[in-house]
PQR file with spaces between the fields and no chain letter, atoms N, CA, C, O and H, PARSE charges and radii, in Angstrom:
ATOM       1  N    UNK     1     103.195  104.453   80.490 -0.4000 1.5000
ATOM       2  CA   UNK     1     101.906  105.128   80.588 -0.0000 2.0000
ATOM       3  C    UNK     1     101.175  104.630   81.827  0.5500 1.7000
ATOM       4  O    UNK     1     101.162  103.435   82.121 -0.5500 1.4000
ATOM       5  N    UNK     2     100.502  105.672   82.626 -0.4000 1.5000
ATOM       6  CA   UNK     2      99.917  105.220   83.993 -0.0000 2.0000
ATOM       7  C    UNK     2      98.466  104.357   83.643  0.5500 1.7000
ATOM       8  O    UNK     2      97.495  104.876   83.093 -0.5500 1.4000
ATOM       9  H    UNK     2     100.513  106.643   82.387  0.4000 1.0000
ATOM      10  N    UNK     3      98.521  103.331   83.961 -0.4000 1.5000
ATOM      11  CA   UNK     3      97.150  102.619   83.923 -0.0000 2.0000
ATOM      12  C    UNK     3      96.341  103.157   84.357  0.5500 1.7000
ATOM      13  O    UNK     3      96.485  104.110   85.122 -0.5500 1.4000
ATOM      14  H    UNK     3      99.310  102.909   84.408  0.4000 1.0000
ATOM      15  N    UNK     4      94.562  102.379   83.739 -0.4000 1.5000
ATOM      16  CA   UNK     4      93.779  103.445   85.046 -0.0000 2.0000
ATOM      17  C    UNK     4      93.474  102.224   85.827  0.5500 1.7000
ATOM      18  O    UNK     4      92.773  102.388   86.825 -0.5500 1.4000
ATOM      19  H    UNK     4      94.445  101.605   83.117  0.4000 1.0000
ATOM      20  N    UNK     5      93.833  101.165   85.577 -0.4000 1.5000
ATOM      21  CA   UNK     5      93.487   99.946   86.610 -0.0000 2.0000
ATOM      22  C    UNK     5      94.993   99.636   87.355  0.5500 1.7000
ATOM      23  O    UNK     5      96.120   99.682   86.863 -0.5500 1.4000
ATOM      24  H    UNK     5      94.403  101.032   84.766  0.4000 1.0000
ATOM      25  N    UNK     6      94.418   99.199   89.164 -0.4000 1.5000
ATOM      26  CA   UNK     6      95.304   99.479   89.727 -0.0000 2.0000
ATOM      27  C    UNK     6      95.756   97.612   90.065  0.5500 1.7000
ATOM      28  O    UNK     6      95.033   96.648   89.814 -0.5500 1.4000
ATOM      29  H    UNK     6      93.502   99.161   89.564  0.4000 1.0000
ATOM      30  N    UNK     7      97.182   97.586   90.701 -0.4000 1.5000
ATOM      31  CA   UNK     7      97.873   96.323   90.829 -0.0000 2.0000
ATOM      32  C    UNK     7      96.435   95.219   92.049  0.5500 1.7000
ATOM      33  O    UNK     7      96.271   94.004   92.158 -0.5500 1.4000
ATOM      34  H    UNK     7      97.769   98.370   90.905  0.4000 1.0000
ATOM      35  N    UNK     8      95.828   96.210   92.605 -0.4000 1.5000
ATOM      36  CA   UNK     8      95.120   95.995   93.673 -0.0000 2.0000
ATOM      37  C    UNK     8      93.740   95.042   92.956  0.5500 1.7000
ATOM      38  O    UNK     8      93.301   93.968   93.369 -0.5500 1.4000
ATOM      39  H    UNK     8      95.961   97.197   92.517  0.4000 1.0000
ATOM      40  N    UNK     9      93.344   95.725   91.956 -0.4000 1.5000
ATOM      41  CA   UNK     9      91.998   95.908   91.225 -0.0000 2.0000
ATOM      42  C    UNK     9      92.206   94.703   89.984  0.5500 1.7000
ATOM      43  O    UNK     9      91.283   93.966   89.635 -0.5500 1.4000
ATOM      44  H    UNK     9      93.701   96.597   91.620  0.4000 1.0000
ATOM      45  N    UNK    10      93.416   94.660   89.469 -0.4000 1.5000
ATOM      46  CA   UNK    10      93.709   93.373   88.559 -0.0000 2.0000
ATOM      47  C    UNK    10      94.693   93.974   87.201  0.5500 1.7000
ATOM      48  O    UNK    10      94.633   93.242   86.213 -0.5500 1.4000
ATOM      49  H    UNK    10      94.165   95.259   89.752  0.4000 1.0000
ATOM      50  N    UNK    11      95.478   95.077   87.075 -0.4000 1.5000
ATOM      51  CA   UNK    11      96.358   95.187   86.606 -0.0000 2.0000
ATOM      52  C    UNK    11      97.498   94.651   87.005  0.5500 1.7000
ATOM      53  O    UNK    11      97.766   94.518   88.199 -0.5500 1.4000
ATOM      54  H    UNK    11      95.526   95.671   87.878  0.4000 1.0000
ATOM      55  N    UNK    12      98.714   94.091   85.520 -0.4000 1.5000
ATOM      56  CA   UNK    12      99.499   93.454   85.217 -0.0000 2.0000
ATOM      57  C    UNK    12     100.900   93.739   86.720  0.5500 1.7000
ATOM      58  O    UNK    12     101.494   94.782   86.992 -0.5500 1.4000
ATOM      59  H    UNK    12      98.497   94.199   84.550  0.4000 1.0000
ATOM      60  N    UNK    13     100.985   92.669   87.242 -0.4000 1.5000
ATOM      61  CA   UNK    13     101.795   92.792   88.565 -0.0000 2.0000
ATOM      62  C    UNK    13     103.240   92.556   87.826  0.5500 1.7000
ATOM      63  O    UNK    13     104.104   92.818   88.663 -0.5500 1.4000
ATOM      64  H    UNK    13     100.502   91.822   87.021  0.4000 1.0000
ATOM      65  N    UNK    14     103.614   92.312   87.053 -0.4000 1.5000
ATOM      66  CA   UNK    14     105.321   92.302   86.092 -0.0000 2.0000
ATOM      67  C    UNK    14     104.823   92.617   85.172  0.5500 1.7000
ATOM      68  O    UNK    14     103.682   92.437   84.745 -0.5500 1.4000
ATOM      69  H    UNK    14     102.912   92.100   86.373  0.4000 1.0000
ATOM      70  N    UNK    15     106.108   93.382   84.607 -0.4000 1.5000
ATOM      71  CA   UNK    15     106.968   94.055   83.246 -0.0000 2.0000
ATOM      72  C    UNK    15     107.558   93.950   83.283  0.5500 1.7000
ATOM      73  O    UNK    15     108.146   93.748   84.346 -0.5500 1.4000
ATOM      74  H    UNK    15     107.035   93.528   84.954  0.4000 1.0000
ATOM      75  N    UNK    16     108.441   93.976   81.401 -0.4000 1.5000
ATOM      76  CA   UNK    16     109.182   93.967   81.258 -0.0000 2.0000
ATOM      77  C    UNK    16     109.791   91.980   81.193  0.5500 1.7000
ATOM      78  O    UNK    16     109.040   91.021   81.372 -0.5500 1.4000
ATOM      79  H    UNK    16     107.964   94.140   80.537  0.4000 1.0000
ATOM      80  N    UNK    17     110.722   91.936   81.007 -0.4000 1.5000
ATOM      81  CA   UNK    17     111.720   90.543   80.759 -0.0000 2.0000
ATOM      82  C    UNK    17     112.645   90.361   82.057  0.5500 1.7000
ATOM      83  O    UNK    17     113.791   90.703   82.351 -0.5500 1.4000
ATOM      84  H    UNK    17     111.333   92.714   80.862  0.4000 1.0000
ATOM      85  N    UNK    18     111.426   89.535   82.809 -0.4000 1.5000
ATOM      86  CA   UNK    18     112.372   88.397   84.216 -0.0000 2.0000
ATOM      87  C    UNK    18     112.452   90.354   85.028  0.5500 1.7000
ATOM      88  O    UNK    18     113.512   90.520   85.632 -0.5500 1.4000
ATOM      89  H    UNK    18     110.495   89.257   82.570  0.4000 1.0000
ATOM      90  N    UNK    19     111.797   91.229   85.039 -0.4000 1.5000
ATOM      91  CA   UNK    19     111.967   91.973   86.239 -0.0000 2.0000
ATOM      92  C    UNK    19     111.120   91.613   87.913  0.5500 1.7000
ATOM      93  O    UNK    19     111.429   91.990   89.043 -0.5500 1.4000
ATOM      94  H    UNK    19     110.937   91.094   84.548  0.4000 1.0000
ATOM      95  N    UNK    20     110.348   91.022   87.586 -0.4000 1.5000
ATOM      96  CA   UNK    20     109.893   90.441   88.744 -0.0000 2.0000
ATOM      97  C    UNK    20     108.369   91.346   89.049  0.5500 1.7000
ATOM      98  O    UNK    20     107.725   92.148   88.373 -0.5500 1.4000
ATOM      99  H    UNK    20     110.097   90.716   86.668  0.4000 1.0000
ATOM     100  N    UNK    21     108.168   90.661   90.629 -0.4000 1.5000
ATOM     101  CA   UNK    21     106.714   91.694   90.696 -0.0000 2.0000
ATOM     102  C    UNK    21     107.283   92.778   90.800  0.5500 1.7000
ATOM     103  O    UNK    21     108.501   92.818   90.972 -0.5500 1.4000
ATOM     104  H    UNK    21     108.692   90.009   91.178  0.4000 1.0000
ATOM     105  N    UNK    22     106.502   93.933   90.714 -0.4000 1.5000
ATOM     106  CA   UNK    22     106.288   95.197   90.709 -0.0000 2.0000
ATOM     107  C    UNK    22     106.110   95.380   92.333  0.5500 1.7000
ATOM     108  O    UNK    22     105.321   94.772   93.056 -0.5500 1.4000
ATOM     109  H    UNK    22     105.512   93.901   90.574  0.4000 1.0000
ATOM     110  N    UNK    23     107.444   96.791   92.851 -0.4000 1.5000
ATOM     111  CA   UNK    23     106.914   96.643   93.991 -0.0000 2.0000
ATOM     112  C    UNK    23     106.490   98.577   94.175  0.5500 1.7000
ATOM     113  O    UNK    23     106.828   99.529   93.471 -0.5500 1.4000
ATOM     114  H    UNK    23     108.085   97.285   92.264  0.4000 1.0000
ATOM     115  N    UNK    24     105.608   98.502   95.475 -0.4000 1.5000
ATOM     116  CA   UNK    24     105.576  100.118   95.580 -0.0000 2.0000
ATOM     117  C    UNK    24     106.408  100.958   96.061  0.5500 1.7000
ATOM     118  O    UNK    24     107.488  100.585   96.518 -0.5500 1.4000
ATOM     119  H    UNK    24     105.333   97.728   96.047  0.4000 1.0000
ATOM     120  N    UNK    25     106.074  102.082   96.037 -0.4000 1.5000
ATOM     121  CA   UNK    25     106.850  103.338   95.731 -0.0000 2.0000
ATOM     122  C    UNK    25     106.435  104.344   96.132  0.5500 1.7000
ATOM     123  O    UNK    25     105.213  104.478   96.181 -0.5500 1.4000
ATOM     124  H    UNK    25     105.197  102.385   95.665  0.4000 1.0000
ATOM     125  N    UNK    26     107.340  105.463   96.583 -0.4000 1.5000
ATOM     126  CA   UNK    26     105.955  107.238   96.534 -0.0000 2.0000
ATOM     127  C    UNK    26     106.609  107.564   95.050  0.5500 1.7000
ATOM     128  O    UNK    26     107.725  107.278   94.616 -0.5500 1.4000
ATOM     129  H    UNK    26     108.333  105.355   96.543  0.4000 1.0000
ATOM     130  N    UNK    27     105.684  108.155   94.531 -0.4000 1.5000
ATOM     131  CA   UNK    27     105.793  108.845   93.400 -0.0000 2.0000
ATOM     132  C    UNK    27     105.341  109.840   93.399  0.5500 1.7000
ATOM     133  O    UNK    27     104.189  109.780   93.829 -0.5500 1.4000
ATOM     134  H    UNK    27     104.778  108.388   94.884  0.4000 1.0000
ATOM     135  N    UNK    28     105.742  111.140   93.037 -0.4000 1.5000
ATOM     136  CA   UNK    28     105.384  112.609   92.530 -0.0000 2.0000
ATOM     137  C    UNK    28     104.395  112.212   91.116  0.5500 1.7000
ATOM     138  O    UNK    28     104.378  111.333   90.255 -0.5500 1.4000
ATOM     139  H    UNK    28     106.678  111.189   92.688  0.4000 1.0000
ATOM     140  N    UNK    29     103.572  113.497   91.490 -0.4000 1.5000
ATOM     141  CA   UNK    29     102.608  114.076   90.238 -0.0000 2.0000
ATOM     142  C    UNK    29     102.437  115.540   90.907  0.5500 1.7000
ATOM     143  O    UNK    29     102.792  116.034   91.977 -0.5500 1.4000
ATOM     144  H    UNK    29     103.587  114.211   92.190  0.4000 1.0000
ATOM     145  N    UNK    30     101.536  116.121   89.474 -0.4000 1.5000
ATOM     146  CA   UNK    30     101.288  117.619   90.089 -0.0000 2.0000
ATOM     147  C    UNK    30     100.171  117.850   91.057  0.5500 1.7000
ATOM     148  O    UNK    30      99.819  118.937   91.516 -0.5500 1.4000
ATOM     149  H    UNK    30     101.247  115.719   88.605  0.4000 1.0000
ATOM     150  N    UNK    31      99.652  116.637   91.306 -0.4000 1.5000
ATOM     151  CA   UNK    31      98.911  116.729   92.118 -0.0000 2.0000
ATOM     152  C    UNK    31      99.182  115.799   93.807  0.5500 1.7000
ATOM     153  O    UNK    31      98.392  114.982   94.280 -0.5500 1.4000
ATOM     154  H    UNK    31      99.938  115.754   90.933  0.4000 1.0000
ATOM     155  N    UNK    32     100.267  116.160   94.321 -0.4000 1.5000
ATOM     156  CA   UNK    32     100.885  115.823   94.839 -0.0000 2.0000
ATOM     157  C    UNK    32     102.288  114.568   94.933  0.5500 1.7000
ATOM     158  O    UNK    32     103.322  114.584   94.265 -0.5500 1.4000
ATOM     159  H    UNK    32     100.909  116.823   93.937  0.4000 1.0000
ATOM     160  N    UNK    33     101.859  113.527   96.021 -0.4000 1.5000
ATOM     161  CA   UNK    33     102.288  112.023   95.914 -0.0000 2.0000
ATOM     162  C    UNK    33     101.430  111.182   96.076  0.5500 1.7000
ATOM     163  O    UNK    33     100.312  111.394   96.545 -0.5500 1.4000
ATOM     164  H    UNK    33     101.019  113.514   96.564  0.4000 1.0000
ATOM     165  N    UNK    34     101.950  109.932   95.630 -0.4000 1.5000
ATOM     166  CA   UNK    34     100.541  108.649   95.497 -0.0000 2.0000
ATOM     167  C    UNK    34     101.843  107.459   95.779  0.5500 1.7000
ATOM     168  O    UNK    34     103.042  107.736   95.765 -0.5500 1.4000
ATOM     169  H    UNK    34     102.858  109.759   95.248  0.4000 1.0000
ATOM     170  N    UNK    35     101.408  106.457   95.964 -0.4000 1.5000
ATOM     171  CA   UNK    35     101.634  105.093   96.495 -0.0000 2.0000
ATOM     172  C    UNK    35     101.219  104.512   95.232  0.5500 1.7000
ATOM     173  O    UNK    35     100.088  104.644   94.762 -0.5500 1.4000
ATOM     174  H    UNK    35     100.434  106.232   95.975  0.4000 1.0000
ATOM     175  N    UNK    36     102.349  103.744   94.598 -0.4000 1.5000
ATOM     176  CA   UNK    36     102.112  103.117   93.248 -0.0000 2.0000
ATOM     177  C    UNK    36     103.402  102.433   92.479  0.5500 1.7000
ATOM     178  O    UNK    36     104.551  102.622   92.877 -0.5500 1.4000
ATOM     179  H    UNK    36     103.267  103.637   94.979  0.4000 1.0000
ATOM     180  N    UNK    37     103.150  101.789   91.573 -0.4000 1.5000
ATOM     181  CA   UNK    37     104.059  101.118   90.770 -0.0000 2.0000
ATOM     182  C    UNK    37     105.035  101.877   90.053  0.5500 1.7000
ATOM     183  O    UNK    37     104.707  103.062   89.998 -0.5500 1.4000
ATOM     184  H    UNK    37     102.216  101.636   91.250  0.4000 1.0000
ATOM     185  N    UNK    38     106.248  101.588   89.415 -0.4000 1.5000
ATOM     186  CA   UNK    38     107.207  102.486   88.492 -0.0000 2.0000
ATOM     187  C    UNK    38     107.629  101.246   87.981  0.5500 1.7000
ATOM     188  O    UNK    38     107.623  100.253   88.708 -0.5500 1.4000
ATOM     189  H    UNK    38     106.515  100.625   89.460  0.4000 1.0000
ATOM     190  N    UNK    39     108.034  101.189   86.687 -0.4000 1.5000
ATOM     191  CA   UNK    39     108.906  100.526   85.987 -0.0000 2.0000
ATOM     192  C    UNK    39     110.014  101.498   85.400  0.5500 1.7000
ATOM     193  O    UNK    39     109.810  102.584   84.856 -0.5500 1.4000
ATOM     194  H    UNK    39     108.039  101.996   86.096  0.4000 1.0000
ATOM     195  N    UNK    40     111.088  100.948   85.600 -0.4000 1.5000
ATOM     196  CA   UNK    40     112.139  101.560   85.268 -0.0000 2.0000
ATOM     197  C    UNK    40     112.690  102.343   83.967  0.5500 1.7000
ATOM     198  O    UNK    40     113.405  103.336   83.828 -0.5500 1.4000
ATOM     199  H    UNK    40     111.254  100.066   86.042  0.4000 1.0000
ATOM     200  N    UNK    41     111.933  101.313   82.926 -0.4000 1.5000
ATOM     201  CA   UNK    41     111.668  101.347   81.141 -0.0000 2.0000
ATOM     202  C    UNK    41     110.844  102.183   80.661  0.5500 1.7000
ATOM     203  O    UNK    41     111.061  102.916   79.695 -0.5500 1.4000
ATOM     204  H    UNK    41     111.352  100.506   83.039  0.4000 1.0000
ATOM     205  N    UNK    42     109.448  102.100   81.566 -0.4000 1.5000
ATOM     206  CA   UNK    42     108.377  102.516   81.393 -0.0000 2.0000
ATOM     207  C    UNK    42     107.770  103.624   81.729  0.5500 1.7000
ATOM     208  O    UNK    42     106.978  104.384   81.172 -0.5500 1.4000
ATOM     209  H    UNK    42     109.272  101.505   82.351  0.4000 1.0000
ATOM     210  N    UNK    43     108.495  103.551   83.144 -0.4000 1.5000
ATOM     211  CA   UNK    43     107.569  104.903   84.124 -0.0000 2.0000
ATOM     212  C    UNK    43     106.955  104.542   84.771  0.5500 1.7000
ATOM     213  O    UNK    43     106.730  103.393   85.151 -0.5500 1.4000
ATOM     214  H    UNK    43     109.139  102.934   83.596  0.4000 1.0000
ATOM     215  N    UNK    44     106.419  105.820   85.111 -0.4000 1.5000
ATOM     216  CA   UNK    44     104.836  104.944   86.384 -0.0000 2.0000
ATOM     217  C    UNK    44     104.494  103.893   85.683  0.5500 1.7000
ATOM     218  O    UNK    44     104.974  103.542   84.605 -0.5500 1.4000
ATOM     219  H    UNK    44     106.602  106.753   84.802  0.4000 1.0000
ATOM     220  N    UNK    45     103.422  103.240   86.469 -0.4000 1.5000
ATOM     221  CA   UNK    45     102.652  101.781   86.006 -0.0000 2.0000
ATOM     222  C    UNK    45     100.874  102.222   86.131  0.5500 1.7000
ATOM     223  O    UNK    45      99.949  102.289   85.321 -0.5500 1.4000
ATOM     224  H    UNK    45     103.032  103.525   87.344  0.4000 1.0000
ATOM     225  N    UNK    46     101.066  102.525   88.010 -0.4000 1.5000
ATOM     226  CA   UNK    46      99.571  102.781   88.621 -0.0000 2.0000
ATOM     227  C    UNK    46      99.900  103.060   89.826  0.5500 1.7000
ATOM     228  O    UNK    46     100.919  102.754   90.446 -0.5500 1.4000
ATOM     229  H    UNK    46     101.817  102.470   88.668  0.4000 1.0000
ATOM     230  N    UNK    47      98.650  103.883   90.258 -0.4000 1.5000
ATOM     231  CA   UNK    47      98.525  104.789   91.249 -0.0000 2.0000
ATOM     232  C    UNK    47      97.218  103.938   92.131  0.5500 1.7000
ATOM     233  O    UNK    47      96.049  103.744   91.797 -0.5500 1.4000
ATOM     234  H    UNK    47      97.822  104.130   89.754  0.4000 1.0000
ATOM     235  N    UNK    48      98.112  103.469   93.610 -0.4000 1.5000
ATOM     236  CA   UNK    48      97.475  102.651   94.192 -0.0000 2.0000
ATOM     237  C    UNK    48      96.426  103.193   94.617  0.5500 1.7000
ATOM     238  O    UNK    48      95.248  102.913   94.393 -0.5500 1.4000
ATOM     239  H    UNK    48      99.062  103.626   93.882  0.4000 1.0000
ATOM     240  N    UNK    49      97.165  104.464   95.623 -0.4000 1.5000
ATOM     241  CA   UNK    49      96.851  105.129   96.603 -0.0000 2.0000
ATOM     242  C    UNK    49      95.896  106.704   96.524  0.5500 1.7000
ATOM     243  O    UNK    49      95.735  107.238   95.426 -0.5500 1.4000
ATOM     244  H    UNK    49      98.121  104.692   95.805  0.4000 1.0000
ATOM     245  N    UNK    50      95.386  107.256   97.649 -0.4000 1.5000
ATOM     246  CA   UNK    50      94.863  108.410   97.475 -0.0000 2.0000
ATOM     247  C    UNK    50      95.870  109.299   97.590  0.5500 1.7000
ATOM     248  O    UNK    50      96.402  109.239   98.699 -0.5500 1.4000
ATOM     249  H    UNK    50      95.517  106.822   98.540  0.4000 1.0000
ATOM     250  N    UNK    51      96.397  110.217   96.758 -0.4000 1.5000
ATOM     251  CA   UNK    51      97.005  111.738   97.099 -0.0000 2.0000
ATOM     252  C    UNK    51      97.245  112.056   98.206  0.5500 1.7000
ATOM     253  O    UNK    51      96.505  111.933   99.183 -0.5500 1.4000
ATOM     254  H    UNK    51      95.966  110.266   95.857  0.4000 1.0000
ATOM     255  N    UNK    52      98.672  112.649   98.149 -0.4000 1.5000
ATOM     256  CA   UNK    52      99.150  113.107   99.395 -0.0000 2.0000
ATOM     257  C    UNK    52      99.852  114.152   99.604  0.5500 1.7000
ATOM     258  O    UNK    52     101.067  114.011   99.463 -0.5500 1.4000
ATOM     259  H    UNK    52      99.273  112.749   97.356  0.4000 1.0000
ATOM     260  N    UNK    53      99.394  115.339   99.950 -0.4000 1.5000
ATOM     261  CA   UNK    53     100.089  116.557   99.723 -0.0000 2.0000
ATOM     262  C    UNK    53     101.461  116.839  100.205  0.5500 1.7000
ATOM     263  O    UNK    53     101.997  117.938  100.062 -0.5500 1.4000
ATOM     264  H    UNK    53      98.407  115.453  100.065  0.4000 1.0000
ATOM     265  N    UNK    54     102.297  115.301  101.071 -0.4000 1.5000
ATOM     266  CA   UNK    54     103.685  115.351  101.313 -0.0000 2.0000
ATOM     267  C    UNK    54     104.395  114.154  101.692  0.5500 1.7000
ATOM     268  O    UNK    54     104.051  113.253  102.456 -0.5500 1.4000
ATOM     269  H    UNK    54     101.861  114.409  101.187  0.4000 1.0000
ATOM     270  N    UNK    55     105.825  114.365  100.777 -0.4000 1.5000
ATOM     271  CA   UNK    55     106.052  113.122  100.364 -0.0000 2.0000
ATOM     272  C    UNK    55     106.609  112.089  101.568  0.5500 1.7000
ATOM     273  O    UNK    55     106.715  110.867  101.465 -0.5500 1.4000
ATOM     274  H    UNK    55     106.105  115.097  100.156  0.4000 1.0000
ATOM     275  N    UNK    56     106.934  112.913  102.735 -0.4000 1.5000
ATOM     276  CA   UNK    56     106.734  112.238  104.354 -0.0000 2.0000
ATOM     277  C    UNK    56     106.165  111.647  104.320  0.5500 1.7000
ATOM     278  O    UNK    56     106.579  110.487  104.304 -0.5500 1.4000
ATOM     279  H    UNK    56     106.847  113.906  102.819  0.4000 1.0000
ATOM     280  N    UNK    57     104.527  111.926  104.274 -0.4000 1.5000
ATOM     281  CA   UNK    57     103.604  111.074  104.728 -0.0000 2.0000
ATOM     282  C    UNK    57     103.015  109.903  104.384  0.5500 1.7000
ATOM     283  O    UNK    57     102.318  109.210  105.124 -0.5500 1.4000
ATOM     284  H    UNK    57     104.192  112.868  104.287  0.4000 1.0000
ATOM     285  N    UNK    58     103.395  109.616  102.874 -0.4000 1.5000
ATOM     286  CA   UNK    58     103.032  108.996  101.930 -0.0000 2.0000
ATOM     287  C    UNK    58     104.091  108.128  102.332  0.5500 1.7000
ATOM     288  O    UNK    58     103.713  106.976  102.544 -0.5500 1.4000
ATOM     289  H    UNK    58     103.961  110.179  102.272  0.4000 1.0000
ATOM     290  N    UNK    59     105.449  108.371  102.516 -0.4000 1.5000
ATOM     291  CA   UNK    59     106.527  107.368  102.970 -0.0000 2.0000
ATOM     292  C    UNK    59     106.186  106.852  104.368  0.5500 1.7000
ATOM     293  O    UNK    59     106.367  105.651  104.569 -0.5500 1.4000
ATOM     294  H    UNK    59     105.757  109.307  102.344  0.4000 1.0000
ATOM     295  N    UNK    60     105.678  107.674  105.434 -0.4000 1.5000
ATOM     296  CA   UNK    60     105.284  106.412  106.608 -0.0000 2.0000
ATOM     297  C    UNK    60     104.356  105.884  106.949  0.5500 1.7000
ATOM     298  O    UNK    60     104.075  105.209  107.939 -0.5500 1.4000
ATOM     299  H    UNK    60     105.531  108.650  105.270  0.4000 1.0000
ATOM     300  N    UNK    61     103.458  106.433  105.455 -0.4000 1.5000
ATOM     301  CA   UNK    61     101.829  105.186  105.314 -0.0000 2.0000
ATOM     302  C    UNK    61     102.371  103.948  104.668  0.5500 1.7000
ATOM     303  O    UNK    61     101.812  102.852  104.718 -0.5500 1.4000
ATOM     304  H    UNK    61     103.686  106.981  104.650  0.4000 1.0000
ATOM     305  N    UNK    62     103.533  104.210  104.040 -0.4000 1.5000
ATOM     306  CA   UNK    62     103.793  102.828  103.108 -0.0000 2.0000
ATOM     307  C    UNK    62     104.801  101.893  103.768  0.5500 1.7000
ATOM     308  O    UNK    62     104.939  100.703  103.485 -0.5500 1.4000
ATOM     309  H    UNK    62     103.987  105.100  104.000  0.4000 1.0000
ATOM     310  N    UNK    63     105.475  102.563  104.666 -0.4000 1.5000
ATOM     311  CA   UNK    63     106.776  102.079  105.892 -0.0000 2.0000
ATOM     312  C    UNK    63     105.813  101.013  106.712  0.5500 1.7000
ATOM     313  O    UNK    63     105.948   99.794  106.819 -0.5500 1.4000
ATOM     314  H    UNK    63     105.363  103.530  104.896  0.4000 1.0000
ATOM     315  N    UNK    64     104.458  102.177  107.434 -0.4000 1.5000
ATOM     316  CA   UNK    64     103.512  101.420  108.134 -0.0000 2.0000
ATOM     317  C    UNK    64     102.467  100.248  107.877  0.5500 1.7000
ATOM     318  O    UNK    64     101.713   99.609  108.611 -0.5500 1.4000
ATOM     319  H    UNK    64     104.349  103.167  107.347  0.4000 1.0000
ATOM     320  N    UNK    65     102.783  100.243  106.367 -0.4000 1.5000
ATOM     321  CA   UNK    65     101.183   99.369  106.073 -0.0000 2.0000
ATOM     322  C    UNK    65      99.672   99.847  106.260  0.5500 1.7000
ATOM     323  O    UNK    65      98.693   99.105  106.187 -0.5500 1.4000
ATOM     324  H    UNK    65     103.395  100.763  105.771  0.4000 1.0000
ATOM     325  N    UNK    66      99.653  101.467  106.561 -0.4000 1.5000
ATOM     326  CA   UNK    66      98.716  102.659  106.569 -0.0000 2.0000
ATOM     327  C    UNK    66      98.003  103.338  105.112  0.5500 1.7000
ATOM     328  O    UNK    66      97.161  104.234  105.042 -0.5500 1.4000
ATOM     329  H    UNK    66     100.449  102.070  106.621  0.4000 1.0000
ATOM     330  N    UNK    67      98.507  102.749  104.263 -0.4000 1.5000
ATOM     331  CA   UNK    67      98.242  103.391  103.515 -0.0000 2.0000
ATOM     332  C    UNK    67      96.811  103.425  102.769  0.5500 1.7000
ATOM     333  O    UNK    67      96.227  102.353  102.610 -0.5500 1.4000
ATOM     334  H    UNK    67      99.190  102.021  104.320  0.4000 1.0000
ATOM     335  N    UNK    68      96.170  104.746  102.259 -0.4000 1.5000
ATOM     336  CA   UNK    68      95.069  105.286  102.189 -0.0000 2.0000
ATOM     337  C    UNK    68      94.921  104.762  100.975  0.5500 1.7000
ATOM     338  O    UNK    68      95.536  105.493  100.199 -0.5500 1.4000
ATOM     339  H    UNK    68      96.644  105.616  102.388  0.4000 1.0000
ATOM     340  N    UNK    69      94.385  103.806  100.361 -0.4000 1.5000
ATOM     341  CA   UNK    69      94.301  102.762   98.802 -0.0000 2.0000
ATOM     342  C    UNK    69      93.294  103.435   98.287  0.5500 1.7000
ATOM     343  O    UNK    69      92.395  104.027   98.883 -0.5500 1.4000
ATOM     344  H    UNK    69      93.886  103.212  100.991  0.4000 1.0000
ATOM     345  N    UNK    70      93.503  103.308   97.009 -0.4000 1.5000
ATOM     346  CA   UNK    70      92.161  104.455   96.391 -0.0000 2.0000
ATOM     347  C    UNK    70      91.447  103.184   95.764  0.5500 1.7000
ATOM     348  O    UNK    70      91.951  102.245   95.148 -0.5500 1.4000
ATOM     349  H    UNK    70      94.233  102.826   96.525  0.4000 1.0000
ATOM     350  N    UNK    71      89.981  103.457   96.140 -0.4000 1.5000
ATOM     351  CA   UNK    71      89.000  102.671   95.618 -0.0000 2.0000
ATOM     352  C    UNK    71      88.336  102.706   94.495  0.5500 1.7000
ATOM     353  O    UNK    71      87.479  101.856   94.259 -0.5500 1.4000
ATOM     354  H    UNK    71      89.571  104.219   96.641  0.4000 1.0000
C-alpha cells in the first residue's frame, strides 16, 4: 500500500526481512510517473517525486540527481 508519508519526510527506509534500504525507482500510475520506492512483496512504498507525464524524463531526473521532490 502507497504511504502518504514519503522516505524523504520520515517514512520507514526498509522492508521486509534483511532487504536492505529501499532504493528509487520510476514507477507508473494513472496519473503518469513518479520517483519513489517499490518493494518487491509489497508494491509501491511512496511517491517521492512530482508527476511526470514521461517515463524518459523521470528516468534522467533520477540518472541526474534533478529530480522534482514533492513537498
Amino acid at each position: 500500500m502507497l504511504s502518504k508519508k514519503s522516505v524523504r519526510s520520515g517514512a520507514a527506509a526498509n522492508v521486509g526481512d534483511g532487504d536492505g534500504p529501499l532504493q528509487f525507482r520510476v514507477c507508473p500510475s494513472r496519473a503518469g510517473y513518479y520517483i519513489g520506492t517499490y518493494c518487491g512483496d509489497c508494491g509501491p512504498l511512496t511517491r517521492e517525486s512530482e508527476y511526470y507525464a514521461r517515463r524518459r524524463d523521470a528516468e534522467l531526473d533520477l540518472r541526474n540527481q534533478t529530480v522534482r521532490w514533492r513537498h
